[in-house]
Structure formats: C-alpha cells, structure tokens
CHARMM internal coordinates of N, CA and C (Angstrom, degrees):
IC EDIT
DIST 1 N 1 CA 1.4469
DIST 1 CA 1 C 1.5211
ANGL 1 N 1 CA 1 C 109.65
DIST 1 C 2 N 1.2693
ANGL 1 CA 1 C 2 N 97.76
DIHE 1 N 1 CA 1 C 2 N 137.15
DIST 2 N 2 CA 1.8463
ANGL 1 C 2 N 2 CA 95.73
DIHE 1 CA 1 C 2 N 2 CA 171.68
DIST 2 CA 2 C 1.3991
ANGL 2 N 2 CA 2 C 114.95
DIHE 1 C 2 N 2 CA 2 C -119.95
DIST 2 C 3 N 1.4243
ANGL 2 CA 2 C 3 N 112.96
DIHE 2 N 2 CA 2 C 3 N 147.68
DIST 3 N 3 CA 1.5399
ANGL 2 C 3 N 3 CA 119.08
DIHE 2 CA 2 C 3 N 3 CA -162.93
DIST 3 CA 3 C 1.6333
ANGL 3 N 3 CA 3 C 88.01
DIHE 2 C 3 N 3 CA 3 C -119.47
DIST 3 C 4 N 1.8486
ANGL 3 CA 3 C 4 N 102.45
DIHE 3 N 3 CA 3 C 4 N 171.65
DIST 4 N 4 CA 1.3892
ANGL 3 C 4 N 4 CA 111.69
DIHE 3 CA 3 C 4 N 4 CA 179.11
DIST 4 CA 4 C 1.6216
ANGL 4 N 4 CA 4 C 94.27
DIHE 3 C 4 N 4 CA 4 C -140.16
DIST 4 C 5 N 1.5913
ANGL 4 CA 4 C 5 N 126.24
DIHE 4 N 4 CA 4 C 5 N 160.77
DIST 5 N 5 CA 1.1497
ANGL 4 C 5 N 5 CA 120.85
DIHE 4 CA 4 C 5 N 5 CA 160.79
DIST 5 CA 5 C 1.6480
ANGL 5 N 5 CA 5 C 113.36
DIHE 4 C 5 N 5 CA 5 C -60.80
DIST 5 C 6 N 1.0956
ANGL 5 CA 5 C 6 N 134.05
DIHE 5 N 5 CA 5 C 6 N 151.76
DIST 6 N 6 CA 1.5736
ANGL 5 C 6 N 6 CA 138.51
DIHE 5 CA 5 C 6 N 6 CA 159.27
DIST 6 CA 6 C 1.1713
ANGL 6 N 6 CA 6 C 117.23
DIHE 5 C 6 N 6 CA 6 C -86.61
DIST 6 C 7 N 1.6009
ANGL 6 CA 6 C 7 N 130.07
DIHE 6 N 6 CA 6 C 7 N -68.18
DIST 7 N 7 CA 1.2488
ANGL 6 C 7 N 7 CA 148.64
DIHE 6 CA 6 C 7 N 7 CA 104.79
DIST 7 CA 7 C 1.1804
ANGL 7 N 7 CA 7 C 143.31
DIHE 6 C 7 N 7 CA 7 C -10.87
DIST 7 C 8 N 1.7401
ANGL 7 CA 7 C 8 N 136.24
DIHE 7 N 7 CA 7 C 8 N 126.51
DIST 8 N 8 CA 1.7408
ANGL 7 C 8 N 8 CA 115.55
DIHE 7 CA 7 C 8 N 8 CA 138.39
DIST 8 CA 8 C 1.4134
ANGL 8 N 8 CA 8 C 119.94
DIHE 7 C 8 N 8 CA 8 C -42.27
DIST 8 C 9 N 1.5074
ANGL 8 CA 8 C 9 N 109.00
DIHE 8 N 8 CA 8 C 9 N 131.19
DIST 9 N 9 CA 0.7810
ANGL 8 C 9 N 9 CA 138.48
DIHE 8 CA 8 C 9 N 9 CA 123.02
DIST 9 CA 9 C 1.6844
ANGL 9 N 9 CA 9 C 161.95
DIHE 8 C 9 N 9 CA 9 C -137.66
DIST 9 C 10 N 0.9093
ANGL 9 CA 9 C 10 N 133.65
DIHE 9 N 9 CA 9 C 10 N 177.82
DIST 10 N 10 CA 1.4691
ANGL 9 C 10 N 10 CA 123.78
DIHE 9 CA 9 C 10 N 10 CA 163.78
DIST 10 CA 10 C 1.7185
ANGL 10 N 10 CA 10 C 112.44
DIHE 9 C 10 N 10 CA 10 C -106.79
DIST 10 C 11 N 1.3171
ANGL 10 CA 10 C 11 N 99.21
DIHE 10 N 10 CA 10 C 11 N 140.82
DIST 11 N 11 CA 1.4621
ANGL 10 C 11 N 11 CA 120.69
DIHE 10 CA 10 C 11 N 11 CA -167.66
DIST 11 CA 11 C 1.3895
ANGL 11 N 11 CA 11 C 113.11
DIHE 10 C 11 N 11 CA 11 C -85.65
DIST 11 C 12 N 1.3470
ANGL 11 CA 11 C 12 N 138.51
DIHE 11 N 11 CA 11 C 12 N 75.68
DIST 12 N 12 CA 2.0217
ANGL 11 C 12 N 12 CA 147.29
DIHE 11 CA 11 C 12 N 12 CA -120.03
DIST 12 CA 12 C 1.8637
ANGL 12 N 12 CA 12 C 91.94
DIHE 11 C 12 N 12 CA 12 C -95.65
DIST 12 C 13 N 1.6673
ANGL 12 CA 12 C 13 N 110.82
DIHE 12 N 12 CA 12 C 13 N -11.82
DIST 13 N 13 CA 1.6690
ANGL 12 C 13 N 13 CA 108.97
DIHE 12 CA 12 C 13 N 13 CA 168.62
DIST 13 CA 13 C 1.5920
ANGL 13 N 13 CA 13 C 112.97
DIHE 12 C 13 N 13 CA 13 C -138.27
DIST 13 C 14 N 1.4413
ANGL 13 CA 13 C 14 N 98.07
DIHE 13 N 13 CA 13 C 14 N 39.00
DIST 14 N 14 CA 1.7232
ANGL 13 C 14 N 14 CA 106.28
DIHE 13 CA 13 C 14 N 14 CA 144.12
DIST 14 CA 14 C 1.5935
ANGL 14 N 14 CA 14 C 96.73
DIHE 13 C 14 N 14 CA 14 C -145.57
DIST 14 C 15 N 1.2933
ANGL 14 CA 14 C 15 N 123.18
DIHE 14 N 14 CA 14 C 15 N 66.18
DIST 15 N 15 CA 1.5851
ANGL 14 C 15 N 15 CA 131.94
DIHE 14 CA 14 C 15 N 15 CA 127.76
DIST 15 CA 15 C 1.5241
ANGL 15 N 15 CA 15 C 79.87
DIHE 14 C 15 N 15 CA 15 C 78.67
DIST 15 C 16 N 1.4415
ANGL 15 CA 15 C 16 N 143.31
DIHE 15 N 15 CA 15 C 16 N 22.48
DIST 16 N 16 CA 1.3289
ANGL 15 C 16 N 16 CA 135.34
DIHE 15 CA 15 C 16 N 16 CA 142.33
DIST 16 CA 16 C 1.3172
ANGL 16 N 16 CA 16 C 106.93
DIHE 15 C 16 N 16 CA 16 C 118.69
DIST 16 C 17 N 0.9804
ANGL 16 CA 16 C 17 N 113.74
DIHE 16 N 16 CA 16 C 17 N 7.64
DIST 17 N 17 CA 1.9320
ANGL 16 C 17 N 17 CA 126.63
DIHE 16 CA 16 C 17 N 17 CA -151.43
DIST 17 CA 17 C 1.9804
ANGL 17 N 17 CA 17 C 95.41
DIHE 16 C 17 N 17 CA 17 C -62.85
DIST 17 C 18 N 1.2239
ANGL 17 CA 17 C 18 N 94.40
DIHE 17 N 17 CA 17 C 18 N 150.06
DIST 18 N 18 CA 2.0007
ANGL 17 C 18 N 18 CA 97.60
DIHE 17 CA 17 C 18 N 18 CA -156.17
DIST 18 CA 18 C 1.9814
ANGL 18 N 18 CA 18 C 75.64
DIHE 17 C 18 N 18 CA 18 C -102.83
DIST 18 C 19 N 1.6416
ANGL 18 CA 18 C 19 N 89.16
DIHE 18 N 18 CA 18 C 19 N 145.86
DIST 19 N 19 CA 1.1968
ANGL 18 C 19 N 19 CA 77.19
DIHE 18 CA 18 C 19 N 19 CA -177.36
DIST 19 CA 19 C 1.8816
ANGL 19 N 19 CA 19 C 76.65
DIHE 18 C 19 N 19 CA 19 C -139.58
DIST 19 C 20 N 1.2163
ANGL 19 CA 19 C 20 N 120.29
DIHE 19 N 19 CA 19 C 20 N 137.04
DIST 20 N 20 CA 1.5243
ANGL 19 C 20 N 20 CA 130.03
DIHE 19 CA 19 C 20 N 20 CA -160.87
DIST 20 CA 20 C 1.6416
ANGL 20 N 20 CA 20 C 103.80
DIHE 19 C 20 N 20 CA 20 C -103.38
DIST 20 C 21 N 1.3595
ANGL 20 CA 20 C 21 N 115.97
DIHE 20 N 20 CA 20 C 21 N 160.59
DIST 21 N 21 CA 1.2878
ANGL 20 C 21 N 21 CA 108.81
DIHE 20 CA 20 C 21 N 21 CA 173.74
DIST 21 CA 21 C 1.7126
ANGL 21 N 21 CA 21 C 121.88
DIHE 20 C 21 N 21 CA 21 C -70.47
DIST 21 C 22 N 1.4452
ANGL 21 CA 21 C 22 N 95.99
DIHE 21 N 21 CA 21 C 22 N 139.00
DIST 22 N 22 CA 2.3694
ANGL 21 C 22 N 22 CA 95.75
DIHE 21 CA 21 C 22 N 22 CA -168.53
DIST 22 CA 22 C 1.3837
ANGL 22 N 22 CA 22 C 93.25
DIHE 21 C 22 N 22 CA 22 C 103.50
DIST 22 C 23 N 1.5701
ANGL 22 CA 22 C 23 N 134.78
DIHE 22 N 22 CA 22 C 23 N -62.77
DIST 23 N 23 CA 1.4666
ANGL 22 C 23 N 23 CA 113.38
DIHE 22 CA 22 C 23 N 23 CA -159.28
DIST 23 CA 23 C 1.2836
ANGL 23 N 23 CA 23 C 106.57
DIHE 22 C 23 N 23 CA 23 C -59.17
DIST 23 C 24 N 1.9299
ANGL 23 CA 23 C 24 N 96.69
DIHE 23 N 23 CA 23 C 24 N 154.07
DIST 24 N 24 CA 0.9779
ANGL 23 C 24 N 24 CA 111.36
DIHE 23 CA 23 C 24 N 24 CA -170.03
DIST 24 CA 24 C 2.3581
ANGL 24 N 24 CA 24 C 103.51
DIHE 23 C 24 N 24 CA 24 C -81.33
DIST 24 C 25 N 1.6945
ANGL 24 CA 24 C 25 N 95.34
DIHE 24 N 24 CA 24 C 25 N 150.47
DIST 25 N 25 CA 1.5579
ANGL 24 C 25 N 25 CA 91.02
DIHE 24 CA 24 C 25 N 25 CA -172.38
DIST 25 CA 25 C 1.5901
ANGL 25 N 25 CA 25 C 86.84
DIHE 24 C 25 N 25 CA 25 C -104.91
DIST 25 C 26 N 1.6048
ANGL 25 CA 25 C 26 N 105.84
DIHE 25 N 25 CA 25 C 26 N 172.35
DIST 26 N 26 CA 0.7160
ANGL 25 C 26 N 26 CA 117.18
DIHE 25 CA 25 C 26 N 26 CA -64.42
DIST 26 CA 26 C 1.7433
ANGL 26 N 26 CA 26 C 141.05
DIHE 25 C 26 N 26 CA 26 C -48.06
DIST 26 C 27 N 1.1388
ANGL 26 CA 26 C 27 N 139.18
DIHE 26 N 26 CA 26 C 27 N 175.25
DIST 27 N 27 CA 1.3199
ANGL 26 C 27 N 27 CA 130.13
DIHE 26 CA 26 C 27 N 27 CA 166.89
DIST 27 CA 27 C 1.2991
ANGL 27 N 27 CA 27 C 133.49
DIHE 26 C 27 N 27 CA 27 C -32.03
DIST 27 C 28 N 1.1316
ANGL 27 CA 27 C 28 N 158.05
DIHE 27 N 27 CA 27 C 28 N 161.40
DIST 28 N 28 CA 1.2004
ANGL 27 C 28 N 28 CA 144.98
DIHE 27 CA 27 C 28 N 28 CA 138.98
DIST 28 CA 28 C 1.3120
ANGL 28 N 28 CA 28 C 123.24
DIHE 27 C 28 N 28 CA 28 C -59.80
DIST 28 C 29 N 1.8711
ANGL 28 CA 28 C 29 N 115.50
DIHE 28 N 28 CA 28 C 29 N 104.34
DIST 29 N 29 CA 1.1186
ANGL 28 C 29 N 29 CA 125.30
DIHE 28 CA 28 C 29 N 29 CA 171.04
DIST 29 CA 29 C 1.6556
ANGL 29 N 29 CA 29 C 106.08
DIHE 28 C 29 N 29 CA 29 C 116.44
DIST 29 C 30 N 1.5649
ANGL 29 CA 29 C 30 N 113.90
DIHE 29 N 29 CA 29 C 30 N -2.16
DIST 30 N 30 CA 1.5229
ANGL 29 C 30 N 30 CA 111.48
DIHE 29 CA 29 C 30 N 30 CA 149.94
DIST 30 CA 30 C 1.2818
ANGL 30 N 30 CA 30 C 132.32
DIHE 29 C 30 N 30 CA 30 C -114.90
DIST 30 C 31 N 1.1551
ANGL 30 CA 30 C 31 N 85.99
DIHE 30 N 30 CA 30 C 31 N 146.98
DIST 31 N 31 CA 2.0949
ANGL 30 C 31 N 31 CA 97.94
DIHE 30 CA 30 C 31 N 31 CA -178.11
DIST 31 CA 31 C 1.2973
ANGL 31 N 31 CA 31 C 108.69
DIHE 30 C 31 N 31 CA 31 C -76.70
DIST 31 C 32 N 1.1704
ANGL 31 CA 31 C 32 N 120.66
DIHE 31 N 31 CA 31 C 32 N 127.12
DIST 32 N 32 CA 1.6154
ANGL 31 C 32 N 32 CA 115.40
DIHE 31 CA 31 C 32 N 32 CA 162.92
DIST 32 CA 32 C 1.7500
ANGL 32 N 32 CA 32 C 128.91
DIHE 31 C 32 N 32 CA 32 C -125.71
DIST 32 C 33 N 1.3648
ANGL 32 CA 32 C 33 N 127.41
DIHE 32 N 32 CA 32 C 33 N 127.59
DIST 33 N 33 CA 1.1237
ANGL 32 C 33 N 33 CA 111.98
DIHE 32 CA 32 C 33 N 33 CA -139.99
DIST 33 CA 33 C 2.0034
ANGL 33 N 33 CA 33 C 100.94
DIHE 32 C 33 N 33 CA 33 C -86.75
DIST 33 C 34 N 1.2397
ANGL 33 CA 33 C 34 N 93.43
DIHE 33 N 33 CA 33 C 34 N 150.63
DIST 34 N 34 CA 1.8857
ANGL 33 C 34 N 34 CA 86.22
DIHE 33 CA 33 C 34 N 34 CA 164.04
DIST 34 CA 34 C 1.0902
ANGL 34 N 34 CA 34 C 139.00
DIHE 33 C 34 N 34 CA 34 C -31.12
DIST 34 C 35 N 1.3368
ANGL 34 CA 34 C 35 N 132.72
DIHE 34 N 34 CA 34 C 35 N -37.15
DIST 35 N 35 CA 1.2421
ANGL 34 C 35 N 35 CA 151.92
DIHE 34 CA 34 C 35 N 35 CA -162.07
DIST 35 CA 35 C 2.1716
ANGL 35 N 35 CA 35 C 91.18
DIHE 34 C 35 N 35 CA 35 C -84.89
DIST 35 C 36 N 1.7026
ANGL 35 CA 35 C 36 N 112.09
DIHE 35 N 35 CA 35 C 36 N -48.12
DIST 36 N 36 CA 1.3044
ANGL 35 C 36 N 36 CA 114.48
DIHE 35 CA 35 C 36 N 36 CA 179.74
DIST 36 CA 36 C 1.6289
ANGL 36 N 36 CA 36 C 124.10
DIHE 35 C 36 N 36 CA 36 C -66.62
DIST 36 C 37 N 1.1715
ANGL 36 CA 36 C 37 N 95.53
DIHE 36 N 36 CA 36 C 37 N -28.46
DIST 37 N 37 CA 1.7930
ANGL 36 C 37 N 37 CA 120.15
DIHE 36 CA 36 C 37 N 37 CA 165.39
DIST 37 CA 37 C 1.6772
ANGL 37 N 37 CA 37 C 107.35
DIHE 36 C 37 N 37 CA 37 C -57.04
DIST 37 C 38 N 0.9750
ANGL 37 CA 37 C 38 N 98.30
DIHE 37 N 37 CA 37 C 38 N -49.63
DIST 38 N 38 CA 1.5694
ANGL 37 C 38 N 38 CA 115.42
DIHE 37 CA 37 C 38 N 38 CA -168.47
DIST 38 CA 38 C 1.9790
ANGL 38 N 38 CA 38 C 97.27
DIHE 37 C 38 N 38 CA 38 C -71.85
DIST 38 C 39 N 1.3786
ANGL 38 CA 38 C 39 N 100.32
DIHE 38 N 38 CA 38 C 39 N -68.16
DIST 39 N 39 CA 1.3633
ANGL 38 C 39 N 39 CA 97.10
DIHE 38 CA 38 C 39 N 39 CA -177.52
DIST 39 CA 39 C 1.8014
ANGL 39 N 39 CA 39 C 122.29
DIHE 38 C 39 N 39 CA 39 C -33.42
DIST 39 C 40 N 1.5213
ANGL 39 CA 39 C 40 N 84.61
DIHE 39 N 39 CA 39 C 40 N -52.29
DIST 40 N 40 CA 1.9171
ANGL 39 C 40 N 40 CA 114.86
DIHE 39 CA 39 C 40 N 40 CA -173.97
DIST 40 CA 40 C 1.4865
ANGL 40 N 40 CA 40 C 102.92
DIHE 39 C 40 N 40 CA 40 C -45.33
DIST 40 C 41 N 1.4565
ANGL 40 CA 40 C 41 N 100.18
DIHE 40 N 40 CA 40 C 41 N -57.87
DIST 41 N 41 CA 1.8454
ANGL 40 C 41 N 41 CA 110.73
DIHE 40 CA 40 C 41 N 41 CA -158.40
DIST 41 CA 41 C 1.7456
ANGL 41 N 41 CA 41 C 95.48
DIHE 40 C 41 N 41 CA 41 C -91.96
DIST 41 C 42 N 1.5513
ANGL 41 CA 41 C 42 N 126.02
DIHE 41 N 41 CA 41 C 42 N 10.09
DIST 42 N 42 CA 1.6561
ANGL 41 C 42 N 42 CA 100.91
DIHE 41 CA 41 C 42 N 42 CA 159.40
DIST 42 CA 42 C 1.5638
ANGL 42 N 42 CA 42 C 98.50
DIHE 41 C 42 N 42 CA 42 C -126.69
DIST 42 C 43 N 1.1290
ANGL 42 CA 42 C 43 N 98.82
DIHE 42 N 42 CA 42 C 43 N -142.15
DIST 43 N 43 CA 1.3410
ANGL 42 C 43 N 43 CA 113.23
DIHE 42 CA 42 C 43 N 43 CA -174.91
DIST 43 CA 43 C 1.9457
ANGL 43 N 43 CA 43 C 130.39
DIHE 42 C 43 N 43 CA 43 C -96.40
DIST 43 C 44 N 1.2540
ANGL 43 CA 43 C 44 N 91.31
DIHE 43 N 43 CA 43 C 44 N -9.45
DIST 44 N 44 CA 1.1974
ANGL 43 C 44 N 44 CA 100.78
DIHE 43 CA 43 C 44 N 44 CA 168.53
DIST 44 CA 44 C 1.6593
ANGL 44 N 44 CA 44 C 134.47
DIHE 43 C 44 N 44 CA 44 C -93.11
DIST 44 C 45 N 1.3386
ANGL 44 CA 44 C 45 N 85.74
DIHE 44 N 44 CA 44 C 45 N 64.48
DIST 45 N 45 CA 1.9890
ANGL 44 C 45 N 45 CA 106.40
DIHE 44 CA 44 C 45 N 45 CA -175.28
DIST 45 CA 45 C 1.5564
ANGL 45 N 45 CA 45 C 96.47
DIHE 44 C 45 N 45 CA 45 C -123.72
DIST 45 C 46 N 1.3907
ANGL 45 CA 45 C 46 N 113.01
DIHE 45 N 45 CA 45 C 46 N -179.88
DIST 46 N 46 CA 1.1519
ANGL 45 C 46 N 46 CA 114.16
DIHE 45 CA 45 C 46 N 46 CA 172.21
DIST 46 CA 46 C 1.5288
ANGL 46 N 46 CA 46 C 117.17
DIHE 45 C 46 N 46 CA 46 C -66.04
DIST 46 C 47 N 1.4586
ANGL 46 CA 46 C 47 N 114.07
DIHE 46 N 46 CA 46 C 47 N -34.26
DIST 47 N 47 CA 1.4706
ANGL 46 C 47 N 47 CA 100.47
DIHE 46 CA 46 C 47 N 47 CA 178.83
DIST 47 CA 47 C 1.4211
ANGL 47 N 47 CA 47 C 118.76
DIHE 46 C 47 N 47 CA 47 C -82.37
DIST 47 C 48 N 1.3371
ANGL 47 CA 47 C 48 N 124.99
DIHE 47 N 47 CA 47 C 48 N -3.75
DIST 48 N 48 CA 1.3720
ANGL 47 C 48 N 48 CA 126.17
DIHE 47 CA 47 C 48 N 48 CA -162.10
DIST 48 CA 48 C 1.2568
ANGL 48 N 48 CA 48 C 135.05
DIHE 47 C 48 N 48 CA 48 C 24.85
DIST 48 C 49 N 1.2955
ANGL 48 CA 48 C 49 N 89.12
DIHE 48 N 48 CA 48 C 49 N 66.88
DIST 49 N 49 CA 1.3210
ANGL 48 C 49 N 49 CA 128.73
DIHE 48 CA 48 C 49 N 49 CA 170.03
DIST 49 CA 49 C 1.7586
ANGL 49 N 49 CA 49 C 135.23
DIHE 48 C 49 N 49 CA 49 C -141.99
DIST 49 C 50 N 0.9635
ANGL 49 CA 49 C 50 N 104.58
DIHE 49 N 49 CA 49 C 50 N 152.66
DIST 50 N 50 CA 1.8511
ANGL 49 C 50 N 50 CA 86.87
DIHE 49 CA 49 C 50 N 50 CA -179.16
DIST 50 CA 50 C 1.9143
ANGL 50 N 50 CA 50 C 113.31
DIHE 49 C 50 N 50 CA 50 C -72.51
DIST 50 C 51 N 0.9949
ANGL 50 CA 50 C 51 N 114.23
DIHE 50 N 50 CA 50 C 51 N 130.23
DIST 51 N 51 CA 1.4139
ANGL 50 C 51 N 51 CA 115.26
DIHE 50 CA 50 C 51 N 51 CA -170.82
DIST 51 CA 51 C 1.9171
ANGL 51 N 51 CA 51 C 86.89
DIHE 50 C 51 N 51 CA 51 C -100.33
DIST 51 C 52 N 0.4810
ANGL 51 CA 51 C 52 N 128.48
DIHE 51 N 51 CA 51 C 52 N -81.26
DIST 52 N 52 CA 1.7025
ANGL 51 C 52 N 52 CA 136.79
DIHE 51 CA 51 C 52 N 52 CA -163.85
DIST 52 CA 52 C 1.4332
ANGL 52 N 52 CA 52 C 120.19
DIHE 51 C 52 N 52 CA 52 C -81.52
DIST 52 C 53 N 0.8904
ANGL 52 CA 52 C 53 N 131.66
DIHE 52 N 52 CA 52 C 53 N 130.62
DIST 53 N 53 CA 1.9173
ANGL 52 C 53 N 53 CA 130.13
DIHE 52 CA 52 C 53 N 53 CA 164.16
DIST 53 CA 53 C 1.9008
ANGL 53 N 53 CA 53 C 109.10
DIHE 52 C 53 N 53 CA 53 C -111.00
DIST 53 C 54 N 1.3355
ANGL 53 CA 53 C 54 N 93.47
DIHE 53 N 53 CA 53 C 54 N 151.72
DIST 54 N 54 CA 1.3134
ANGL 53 C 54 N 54 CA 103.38
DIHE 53 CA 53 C 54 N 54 CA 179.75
DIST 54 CA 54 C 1.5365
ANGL 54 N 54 CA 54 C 108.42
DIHE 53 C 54 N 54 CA 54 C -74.77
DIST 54 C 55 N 1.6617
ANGL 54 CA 54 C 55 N 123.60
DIHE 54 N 54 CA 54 C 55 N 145.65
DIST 55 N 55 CA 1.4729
ANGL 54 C 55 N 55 CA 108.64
DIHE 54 CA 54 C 55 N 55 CA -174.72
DIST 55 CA 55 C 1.4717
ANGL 55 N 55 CA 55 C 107.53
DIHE 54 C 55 N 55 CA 55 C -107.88
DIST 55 C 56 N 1.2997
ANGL 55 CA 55 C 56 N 120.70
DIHE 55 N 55 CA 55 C 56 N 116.43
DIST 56 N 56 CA 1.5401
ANGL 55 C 56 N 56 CA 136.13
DIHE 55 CA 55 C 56 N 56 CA -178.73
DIST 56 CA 56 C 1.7915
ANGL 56 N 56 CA 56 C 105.29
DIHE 55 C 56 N 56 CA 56 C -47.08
DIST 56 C 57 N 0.8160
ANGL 56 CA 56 C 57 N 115.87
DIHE 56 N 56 CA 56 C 57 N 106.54
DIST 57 N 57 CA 1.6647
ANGL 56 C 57 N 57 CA 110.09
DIHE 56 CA 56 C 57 N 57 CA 170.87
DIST 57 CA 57 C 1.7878
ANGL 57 N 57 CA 57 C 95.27
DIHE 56 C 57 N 57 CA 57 C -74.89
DIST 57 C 58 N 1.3245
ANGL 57 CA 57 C 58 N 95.75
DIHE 57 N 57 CA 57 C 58 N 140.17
DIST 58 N 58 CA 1.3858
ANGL 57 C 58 N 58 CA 114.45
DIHE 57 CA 57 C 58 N 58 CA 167.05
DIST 58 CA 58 C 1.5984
ANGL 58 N 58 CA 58 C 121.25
DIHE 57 C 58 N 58 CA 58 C -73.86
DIST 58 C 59 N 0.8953
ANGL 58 CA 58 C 59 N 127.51
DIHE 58 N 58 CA 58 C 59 N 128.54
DIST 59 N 59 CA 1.2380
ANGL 58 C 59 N 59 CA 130.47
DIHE 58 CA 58 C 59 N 59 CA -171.42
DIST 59 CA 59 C 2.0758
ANGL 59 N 59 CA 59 C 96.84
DIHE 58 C 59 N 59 CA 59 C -85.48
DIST 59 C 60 N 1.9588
ANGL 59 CA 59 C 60 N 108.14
DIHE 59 N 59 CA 59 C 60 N 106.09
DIST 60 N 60 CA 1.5984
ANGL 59 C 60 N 60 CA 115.65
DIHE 59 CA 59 C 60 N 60 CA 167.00
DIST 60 CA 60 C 1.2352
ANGL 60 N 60 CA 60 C 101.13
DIHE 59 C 60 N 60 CA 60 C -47.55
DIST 60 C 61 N 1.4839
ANGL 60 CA 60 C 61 N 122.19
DIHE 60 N 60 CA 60 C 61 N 127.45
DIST 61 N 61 CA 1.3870
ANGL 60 C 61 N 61 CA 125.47
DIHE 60 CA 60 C 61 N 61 CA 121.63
DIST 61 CA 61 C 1.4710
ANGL 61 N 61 CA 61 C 134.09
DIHE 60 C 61 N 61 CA 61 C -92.10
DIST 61 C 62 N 1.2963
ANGL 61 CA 61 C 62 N 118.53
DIHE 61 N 61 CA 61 C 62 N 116.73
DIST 62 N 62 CA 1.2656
ANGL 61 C 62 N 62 CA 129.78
DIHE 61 CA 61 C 62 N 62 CA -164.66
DIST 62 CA 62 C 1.9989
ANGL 62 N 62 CA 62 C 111.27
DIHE 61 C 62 N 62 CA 62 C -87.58
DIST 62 C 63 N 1.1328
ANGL 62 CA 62 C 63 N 103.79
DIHE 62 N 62 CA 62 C 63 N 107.42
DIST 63 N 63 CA 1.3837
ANGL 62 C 63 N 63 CA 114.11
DIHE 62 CA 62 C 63 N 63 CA -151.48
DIST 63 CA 63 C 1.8830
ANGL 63 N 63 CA 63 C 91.45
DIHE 62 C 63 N 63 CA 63 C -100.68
DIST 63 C 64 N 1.2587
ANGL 63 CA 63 C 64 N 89.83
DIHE 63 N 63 CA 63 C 64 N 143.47
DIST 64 N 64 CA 1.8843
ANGL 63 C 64 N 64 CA 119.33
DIHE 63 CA 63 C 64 N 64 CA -170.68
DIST 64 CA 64 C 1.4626
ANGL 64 N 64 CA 64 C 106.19
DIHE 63 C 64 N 64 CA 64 C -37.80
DIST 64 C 65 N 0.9524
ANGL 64 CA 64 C 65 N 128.56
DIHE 64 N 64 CA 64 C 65 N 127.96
DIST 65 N 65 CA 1.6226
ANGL 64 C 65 N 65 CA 127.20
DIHE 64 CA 64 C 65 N 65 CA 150.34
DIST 65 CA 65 C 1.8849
ANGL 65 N 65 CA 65 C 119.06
DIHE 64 C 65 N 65 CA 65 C -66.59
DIST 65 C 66 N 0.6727
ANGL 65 CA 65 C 66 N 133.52
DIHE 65 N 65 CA 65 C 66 N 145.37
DIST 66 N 66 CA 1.5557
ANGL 65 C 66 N 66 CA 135.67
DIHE 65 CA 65 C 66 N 66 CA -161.02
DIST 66 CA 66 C 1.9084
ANGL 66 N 66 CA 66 C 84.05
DIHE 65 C 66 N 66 CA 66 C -77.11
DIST 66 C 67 N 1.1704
ANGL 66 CA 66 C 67 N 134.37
DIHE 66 N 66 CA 66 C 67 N -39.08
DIST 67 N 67 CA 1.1281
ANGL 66 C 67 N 67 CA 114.91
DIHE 66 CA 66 C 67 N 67 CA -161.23
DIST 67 CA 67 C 2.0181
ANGL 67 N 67 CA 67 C 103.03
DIHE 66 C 67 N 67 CA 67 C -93.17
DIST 67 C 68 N 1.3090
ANGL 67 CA 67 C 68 N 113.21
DIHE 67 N 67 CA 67 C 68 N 1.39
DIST 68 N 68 CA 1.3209
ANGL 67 C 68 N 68 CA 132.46
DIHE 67 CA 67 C 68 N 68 CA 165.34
DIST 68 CA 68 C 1.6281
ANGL 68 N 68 CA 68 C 129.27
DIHE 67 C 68 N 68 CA 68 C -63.79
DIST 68 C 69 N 1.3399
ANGL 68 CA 68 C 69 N 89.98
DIHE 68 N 68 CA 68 C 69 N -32.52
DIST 69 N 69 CA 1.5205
ANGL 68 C 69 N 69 CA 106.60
DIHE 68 CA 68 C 69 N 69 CA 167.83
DIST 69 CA 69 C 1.1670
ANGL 69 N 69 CA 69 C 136.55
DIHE 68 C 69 N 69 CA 69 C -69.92
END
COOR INIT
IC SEED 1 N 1 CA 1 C
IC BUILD
C-alpha cells in the first residue's frame, strides 16, 4: 500500500523529517510499522488529525486498437 502526506507535517520518530502535503509517506528507505500507518492516517497522533491517506491505485483500462476490433 502506498500512502501520501495530507497535511504538513513532521515525522517526531524519523528525527523530525517535514513531510509536506502530496509527498509520498513513508520516505524512501524507511520502514514503518502498521500500527504507525494506523496512528498517522487517524486521529490518534499528537495533532489529532489524519496526517496521511492511503493512495487508491487506479485500476488500467486498456482500450481497443482500431485494428483489434
């Protein structure tokens, strides 16, 4: 699953790292456990608020070639 920031914020257990609204969470090159996903994306953080949303992959539709028909 991939998450995005919603919000600024700073990340208070990766050494403060600013994470802006759109970037993608976590960083490239940290692990973050379920339970922190969970914290992030409800309300039970320090800001109480959702910091992160999960990002829906779009499901490709691969549309006809004229000579497909």
């Amino acid at each position: 699953m991939a998450y995005r920031a919603v919000t600024y914020f700073t990340d208070l257990l990766d050494h403060a790292h600013e994470y802006h609204a759109g970037d993608p969470y976590p960083r490239k090159g940290l692990s973050v456990s379920p339970g922190r996903l969970r914290e992030l994306a409800g309300n039970s953080n320090r800001r109480g608020i959702p910091l992160i949303e999960e990002i829906k992959e779009k499901k490709q539709t691969r549309k006809k070639k004229a000579t497909e028909e």
